[in-house]
N, C-alpha and C positions, 0 to 999 in steps of 0.2 A: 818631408818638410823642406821648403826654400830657404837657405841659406846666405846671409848676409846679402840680401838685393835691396834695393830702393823700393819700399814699401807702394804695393798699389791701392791705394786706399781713398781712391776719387771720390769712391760713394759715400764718404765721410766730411763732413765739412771741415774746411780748416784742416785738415791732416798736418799742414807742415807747419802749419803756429807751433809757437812754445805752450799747451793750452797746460801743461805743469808746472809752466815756469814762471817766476816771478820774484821781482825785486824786492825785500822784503820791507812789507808798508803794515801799517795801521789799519788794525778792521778787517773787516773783511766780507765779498757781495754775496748778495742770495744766491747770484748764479752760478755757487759754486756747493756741490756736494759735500766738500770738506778745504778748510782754509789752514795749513799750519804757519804758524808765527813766531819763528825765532825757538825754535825746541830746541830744547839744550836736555841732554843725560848722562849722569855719569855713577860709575861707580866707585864705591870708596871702601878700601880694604884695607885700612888703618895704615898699610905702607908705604899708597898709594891712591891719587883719583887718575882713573881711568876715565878719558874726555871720550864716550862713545857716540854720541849724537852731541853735532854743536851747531848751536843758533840755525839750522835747518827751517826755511819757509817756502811752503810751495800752494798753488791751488789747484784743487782737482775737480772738472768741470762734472754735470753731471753725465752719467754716459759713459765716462772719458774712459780710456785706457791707458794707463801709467808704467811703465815698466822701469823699475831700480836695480842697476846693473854696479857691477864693482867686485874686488876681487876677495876673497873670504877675508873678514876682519874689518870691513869697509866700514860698517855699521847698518848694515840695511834690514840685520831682524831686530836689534836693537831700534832702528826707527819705526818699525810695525808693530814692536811691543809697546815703545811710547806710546804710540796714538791709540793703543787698545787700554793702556793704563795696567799693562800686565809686568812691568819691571818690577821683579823680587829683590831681596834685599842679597846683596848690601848694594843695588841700583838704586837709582830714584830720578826723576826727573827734577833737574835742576830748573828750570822757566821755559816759556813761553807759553803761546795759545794752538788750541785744538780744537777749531770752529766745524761743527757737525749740526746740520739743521738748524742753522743760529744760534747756536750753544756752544759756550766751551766749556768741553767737557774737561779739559785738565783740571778745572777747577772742583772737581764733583768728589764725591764720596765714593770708597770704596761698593757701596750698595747700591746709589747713584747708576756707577758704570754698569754695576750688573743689571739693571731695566733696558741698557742699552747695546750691550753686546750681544751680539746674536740677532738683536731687533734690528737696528737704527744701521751699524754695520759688526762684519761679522769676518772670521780669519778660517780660509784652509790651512792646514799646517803643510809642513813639508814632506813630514812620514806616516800615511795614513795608519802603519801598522803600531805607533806611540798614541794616533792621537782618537784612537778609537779602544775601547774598555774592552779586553778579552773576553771579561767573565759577564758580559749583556750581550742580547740578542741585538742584530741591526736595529728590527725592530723597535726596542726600545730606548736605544739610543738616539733616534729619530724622534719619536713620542716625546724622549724627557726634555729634548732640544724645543718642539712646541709647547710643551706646557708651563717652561718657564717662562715664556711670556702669554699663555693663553690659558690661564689653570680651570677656568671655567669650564673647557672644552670637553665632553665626555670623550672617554677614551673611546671609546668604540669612533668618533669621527677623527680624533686624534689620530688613529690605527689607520681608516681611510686616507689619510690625507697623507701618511708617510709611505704608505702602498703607491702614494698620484706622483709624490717627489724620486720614488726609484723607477717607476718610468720616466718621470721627466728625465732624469740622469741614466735610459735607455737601461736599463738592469730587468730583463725579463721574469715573466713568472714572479713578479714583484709580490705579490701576497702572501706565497708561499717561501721565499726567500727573504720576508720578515721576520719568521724565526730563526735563521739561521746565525754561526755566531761568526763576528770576524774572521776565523781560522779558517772560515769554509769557504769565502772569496778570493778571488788573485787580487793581485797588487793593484790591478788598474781598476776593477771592480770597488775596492777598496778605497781608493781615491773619488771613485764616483760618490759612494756614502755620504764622505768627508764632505764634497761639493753637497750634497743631497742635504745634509747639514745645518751645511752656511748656510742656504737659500730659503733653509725652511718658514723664515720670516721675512721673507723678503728684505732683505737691506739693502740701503740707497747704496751702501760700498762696503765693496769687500775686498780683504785684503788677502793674496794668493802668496803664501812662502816655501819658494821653490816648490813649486806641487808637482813635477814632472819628476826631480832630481830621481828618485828611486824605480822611474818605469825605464821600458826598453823603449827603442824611436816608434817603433808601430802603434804601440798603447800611448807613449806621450802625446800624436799627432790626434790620435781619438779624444783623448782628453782637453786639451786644448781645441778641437773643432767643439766639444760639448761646451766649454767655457763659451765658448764665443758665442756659440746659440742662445745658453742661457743669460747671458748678461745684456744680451739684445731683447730677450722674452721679459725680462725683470726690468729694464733700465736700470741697468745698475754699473754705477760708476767701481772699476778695478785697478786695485795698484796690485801688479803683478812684480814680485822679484824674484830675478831668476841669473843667474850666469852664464845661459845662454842666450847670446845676441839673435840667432839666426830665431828663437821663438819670439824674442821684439819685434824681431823686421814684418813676423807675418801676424802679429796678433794686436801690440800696443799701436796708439795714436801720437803718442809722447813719450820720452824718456828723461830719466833726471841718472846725470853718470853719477855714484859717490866714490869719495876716496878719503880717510882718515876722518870719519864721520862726518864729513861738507856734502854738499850739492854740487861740485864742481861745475858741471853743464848739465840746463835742462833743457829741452827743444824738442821739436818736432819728430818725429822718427827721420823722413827724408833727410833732416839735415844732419842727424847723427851719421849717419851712413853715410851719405854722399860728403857732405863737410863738417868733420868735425873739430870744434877749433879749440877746444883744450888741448893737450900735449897730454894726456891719459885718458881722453877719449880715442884720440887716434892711435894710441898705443895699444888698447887694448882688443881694437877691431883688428891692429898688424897682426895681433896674437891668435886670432881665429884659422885654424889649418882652413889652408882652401885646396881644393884636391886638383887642382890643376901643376901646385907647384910643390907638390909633397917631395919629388926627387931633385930639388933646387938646394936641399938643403935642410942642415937644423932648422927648426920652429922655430919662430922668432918670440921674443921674452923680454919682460920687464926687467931691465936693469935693476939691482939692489932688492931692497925690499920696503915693507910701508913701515910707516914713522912707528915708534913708541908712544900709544894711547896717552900714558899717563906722562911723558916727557917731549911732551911736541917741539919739532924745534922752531924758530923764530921767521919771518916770512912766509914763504908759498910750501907746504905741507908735501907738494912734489918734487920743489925743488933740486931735491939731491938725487933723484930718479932722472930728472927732465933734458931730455937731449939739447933745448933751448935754454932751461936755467940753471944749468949744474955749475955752470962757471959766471953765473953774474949776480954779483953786489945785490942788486934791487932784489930777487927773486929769493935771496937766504934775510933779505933784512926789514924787507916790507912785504904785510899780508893783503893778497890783492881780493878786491872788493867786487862783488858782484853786479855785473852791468850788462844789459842787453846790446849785441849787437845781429846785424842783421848781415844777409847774406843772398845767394844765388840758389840757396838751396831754403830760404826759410830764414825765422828769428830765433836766437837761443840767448839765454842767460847766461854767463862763463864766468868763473871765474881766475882771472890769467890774466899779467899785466901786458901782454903780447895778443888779445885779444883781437883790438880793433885791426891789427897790421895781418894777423892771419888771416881772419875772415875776407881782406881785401886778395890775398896771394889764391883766393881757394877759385880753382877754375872747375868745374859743371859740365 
């Protein structure tokens, strides 16, 4: 796998637009697979509200590939749980929209959502070995996955058609390896299922959390070459989140950075990597070992740690991390607003009251 380089992604249109990014407006276009608007979640544990996702808006083209990077606690399965409408209690989503097919579905019914998930869009999880039933066959965990939305369907073509998805997801001897149960695959194999799953309805988007974390590098680069083929065979737009940068630079079209449940920057892939101009964007690609300079020294690390969810403090959320705003007034006492600026590498959304003056300092 290629490692933090500038994305070669000519054969893609628009590669270094912001095609995730966007100023949060009113409404939202058809030509977008999924529009969110100002999501806000939190949770509340009588002691406490825990601000996990706040006022969050992004659009995701169709096709597109999204990748949500940030460091554990950010909130980015809490944002893929909002948009699935899977926050348990004592979560809840506190406002905004979730434009899917011209619908917002935040506004739906628990029974609602379930016509829709799995169909419309659909989630791998992170640990195939949680999110698959020991005590069923692949087989029919497959099956049950089509006939919630196709009950019509006799099983016997039901049977057929999850035998077509474990090849599509290269699993050989797929017929035969329809009765088999969980325990009898390996991890990457497992992960395949999982994918075999999601797709089974084809959904316009789907949402990937951390689905490599649990394999070795050999198996992650197989899995991720099979995402890519299948999201090209389906059209299907993907938000991938993951903690690894170097599987953005070879897989997403767009990245949205998060930090203390915001957006901080979203853009293009090429601009994130080549120029990025929040102060915890470029922070966190410092943090990526590169193997050229392993004996220069300790790794390099994020100063402090992230805010307190439920007791955010006043201004810029990085502030007191930020090598630029640890020591200025403006940056602890005003919260800075999101605004497009543009660059040598692309356009990105930031937000950072030192935006416009970075992206001018950024040389290519």
């Amino acid at each position: 796998m290629r490692l933090l380089r500038a994305p070669d992604r000519a054969a893609r249109e628009n590669a270094g637009a912001p095609h995730g990014a966007t100023e949060p407006a009113a409404g939202a276009s058809s030509e977008y697979a999924l529009s969110v608007r100002g999501l806000s979640t939190v949770y509340e544990t009588g002691e406490a509200t825990v601000h996990a996702v706040r006022d969050v808006s992004f659009d995701l083209r169709a096709t597109e590939r999204l990748g949500i990077v940030g460091e554990s606690g950010s909130g980015k399965s809490a944002l893929a749980l909002s948009i699935l409408g899977l926050i348990e209690a004592p979560g809840r989503v506190l406002d905004g929209e979730i434009v899917l097919g011209g619908r917002d579905i935040a506004r739906l019914s628990d029974r609602q959502l379930g016509a829709i998930r799995g169909k419309q869009i659909a989630l791998v999880l992170q640990d195939p070995s949680t999110a698959l039933d020991p005590v069923k066959t692949i087989g029919a965990q497959i099956v049950e996955a089509i006939a919630v939305h196709e009950p019509q369907l006799r099983r016997a073509a039901a049977r057929k058609r999850a035998a077509d998805l474990l090849r599509e997801v290269d699993i050989s001897h797929a017929e035969q390896r329809l009765d088999d149960y969980p325990h009898q695959y390996s991890g990457g194999m497992r992960q395949r299922v999982a994918i075999a799953i999601a797709i089974a309805n084809n959904p316009s988007v789907l949402i990937a959390d951390e689905p490599t974390t649990a394999l070795d590098v050999t198996t992650q680069a197989q899995v991720l070459a099979l995402l890519d083929r299948l999201v090209d065979e389906h059209r299907t737009a993907v938000i991938l989140i993951t903690h690894n940068l170097g599987i953005v630079s070879d897989f997403c079209d767009s990245v949205a950075v998060m930090y203390a449940g915001r957006l901080v920057e979203t853009s293009g892939v090429e601009h994130i990597f080549l120029a990025p101009t929040h102060p915890y964007s470029e922070a966190l690609l410092k943090c990526v070992p590169n193997p050229e300079r392993l004996t220069e020294g300790p790794l390099p690390a994020i100063t402090g740690f992230p805010p307190d969810l439920s007791s955010l403090p006043t201004g810029c959320s990085f502030a007191p991390r930020c090598p630029i705003g640890r020591d200025l007034a403006e940056c602890h006492e005003r919260t800075p607003q999101p605004h497009r600026v543009s660059g040598p590498a692309g356009e990105a959304v930031v937000e950072c009251h030192f935006a416009e003056r970075r992206i001018r300092e950024v040389k290519v």
